[in-house]
VOMI-143750 format. One record per residue (C-alpha): residue in one letter; x, y, z negated. Coordinates in steps of 0.1 Angstrom, whole numbers, padded with zeros to 4 digits, always signed. Last residue first. Example, Ala and Ser with C-alpha at 12.3 -4.5 7.8 and 13.67 -1.06 7.14 Angstrom:
VOMI-143750
S+0137-0011-0071;A+0123-0045-0078;
end
This chain:
VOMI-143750
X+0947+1004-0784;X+0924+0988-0812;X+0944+1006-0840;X+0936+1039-0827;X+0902+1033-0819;X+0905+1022-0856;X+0925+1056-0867;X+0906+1081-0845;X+0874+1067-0867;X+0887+1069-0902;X+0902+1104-0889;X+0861+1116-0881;X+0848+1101-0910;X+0873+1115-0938;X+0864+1151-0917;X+0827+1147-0921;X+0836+1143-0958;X+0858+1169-0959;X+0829+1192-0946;X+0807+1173-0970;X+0822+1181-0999;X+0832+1219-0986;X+0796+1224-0984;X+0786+1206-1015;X+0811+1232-1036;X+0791+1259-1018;X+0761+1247-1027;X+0768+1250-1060;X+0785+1285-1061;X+0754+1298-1046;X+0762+1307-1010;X+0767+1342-0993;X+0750+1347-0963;X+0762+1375-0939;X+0737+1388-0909;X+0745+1408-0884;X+0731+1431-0858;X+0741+1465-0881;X+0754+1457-0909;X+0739+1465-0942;X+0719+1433-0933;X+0737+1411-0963;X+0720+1380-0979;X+0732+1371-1014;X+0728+1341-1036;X+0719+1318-1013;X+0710+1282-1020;X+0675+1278-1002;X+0647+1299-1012;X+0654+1331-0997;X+0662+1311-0959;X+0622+1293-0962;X+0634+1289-0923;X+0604+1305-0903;X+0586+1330-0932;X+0621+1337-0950;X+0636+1344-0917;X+0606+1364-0905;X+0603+1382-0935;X+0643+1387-0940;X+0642+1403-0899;X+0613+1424-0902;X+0632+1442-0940;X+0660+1445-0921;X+0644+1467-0890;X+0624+1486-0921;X+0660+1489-0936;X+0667+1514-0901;X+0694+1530-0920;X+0712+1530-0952;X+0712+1489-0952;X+0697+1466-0971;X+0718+1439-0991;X+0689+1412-1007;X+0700+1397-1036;X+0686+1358-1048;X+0683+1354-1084;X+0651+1333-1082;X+0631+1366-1092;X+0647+1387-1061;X+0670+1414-1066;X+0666+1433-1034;X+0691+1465-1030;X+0682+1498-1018;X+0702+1522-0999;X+0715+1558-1003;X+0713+1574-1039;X+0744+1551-1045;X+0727+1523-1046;X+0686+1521-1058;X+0677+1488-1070;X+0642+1473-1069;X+0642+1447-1093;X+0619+1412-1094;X+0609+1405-1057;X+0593+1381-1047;X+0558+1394-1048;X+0572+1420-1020;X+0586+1393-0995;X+0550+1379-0995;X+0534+1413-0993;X+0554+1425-0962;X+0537+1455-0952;X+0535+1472-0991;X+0576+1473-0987;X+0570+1506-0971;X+0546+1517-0996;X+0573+1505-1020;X+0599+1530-1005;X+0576+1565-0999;X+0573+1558-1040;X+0607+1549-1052;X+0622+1579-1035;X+0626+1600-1073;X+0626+1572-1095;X+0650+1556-1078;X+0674+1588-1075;X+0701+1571-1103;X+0693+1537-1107;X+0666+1508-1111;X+0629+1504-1103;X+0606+1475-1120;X+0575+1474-1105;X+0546+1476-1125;X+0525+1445-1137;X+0548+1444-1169;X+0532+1475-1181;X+0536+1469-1217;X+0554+1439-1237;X+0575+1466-1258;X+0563+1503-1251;X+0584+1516-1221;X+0594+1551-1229;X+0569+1575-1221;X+0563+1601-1190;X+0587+1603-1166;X+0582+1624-1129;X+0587+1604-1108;X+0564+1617-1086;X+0545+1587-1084;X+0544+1588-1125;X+0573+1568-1143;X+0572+1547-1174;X+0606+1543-1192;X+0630+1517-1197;X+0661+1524-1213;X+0694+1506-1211;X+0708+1528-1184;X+0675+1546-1162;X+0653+1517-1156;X+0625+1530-1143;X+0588+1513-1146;X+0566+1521-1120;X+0532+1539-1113;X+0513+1554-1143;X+0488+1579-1139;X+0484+1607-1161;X+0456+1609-1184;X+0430+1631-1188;X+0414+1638-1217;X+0383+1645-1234;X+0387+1658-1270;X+0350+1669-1291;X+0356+1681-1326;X+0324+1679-1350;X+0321+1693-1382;X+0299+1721-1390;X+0290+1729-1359;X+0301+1715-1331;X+0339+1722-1308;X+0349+1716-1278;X+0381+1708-1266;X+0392+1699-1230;X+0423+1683-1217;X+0446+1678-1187;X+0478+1656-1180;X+0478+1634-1215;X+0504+1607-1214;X+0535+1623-1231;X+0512+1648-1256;X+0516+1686-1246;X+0485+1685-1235;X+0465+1677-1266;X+0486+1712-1281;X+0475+1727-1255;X+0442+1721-1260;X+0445+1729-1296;X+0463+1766-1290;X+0431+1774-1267;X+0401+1760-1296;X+0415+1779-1320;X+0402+1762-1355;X+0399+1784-1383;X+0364+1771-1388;X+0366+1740-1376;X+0376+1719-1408;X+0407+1705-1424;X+0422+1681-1401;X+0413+1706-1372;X+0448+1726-1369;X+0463+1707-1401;X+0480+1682-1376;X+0469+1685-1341;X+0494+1663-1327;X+0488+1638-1354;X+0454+1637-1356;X+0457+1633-1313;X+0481+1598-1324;X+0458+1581-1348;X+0428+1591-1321;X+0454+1572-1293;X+0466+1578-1263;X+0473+1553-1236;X+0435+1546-1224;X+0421+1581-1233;X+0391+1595-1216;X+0374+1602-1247;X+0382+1607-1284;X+0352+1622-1304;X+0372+1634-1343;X+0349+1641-1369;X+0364+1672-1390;X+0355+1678-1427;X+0327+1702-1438;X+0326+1687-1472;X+0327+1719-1494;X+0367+1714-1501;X+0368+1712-1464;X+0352+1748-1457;X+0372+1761-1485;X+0407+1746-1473;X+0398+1753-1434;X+0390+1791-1448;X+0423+1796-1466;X+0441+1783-1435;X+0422+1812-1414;X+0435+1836-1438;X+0469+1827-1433;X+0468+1820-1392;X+0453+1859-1390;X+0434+1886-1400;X+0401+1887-1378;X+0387+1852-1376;X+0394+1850-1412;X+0381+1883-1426;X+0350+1870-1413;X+0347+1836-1422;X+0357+1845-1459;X+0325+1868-1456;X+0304+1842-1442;X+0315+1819-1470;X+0310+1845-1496;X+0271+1850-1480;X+0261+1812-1482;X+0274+1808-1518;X+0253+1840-1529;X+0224+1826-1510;X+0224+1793-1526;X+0227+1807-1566;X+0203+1832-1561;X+0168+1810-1563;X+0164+1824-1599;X+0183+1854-1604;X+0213+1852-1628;X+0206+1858-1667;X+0204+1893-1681;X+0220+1904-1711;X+0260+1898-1704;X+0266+1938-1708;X+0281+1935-1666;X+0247+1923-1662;X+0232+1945-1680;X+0247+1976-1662;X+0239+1957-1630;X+0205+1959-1635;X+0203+1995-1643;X+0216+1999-1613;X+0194+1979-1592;X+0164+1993-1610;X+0178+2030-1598;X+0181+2015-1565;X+0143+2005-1564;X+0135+2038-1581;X+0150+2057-1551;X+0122+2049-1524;X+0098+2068-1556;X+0117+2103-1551;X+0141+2115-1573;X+0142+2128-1610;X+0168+2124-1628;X+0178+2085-1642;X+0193+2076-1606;X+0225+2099-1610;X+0226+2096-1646;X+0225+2058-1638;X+0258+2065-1608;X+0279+2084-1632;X+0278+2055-1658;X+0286+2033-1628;X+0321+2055-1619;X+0325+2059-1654;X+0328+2019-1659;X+0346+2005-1630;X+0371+1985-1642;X+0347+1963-1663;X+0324+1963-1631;
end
């Protein structure tokens, strides 16, 4: 008003000649702002609310419609008048609340009225475990998440890290510490990729399957067993569902993967090669020269009797 002075002057002559009576309400008006920027009036009784309620709409306004830094100034106002953000989490089993504040950062921390409710969903999606999500926002103060999560399906071991894999293989976290240990553990170059047509095929030998601690990829050709009691199963290239009949049956028949072997090799074709533990091995050769000890002992007193 201070800045404004002839233009209002100019506006009371206007209203002070003589006009019709639907003008004398504006004149009033005027003459009440004249006062008012004088100091001699006090505000309106029952203004105070209104007034508050109509600069927040207008701040509202100007920032849905010009841009990120006007919409910031609105999240500080609307949070500095308590219209803070309640987070509602669902569908999450790997994601956290601590980790969605995160993501979102000062997009909904501060209230929901400069919130975009497209650049938040993505911004959910883009998190390691979260395939698909949906935001929804309510009035004042309430931010709605529901996620999907992707599935996880074996733990690949790609070097020295360990990282959770989707049936795809497609990766989606590190391994966190103690987590997951239910999954099978895949190792090398390709496994992640072929793991999954492989362990449905191992899903018809169950008992072979629970024995095994490591299923290693070799040479993006052939799998390797590495059993939990150490034992290594050799498969070959081809036909390993012909290899993996034979090691159930002989494991089934003979107990053959808990005896003391170390290694059992079908990678050729209609053979077998065994491969002792270095301790049965030494009792092997003890007992072959043993056997042997017996045999001469014998040759010498039939010997000896002739």
């Amino acid at each position: 008003l201070d800045g404004g002075g002839c233009e209002l002057q100019s506006l009371i002559a206007f209203f002070d000649s003589p006009v019709p009576r639907a003008q004398r309400g504006l004149r009033r008006f005027a003459r009440y702002l004249r006062r008012a920027a004088a100091g001699d009036v006090a505000p309106i009784r029952g203004f105070g609310w209104p007034s508050v309620g109509a600069f927040f709409g207008s701040i509202f306004i100007y920032g849905s419609v010009a841009g990120p830094g006007a919409a910031s100034v609105v999240d500080r106002m609307a949070s500095a008048s308590g219209f803070g953000v309640e987070l509602h989490l669902s569908g999450n089993q790997h994601t956290s609340a601590i980790e969605l504040h995160t993501s979102l950062g000062k997009q909904a921390l501060g209230s929901l009225a400069g919130l975009n409710i497209e650049q938040a969903r993505q911004t959910v999606e883009a998190l390691p475990w979260v395939e698909r999500a949906v935001v929804r926002k309510y009035f004042p103060g309430r931010l709605d998440v529901s996620v999907t999560e992707r599935a996880p399906f074996a733990v690949w071991q790609r070097g020295a890290e360990l990282l959770v894999v989707e049936r795809s293989g497609s990766i989606i976290a590190p391994l966190p510490p103690g987590s997951f240990t239910e999954l099978p553990l895949i190792v090398g170059a390709g496994a992640e990729r072929r793991s999954a047509i492989f362990l449905k095929q191992m899903d018809q030998f169950p008992a072979l399957k629970r024995k095994v601690g490591a299923f290693v990829r070799v040479a993006e050709r052939r799998w390797d067993l590495h059993l939990k009691n150490g034992v290594r199963v050799l498969l070959p290239a081809d036909d390993q569902e012909r290899a993996l009949i034979e090691i159930a049956e002989l494991d089934s028949l003979y107990g053959l993967l808990e005896r003391d072997v170390e290694l059992v090799d079908f990678r050729v074709p209609d053979r077998i090669s065994l491969r002792l533990t270095e301790g049965a091995n030494e009792r092997r050769v003890a007992a072959i020269e043993e056997r042997a000890a017996a045999v001469n002992k014998r040759l010498k007193a039939r010997g000896a009797r002739l």
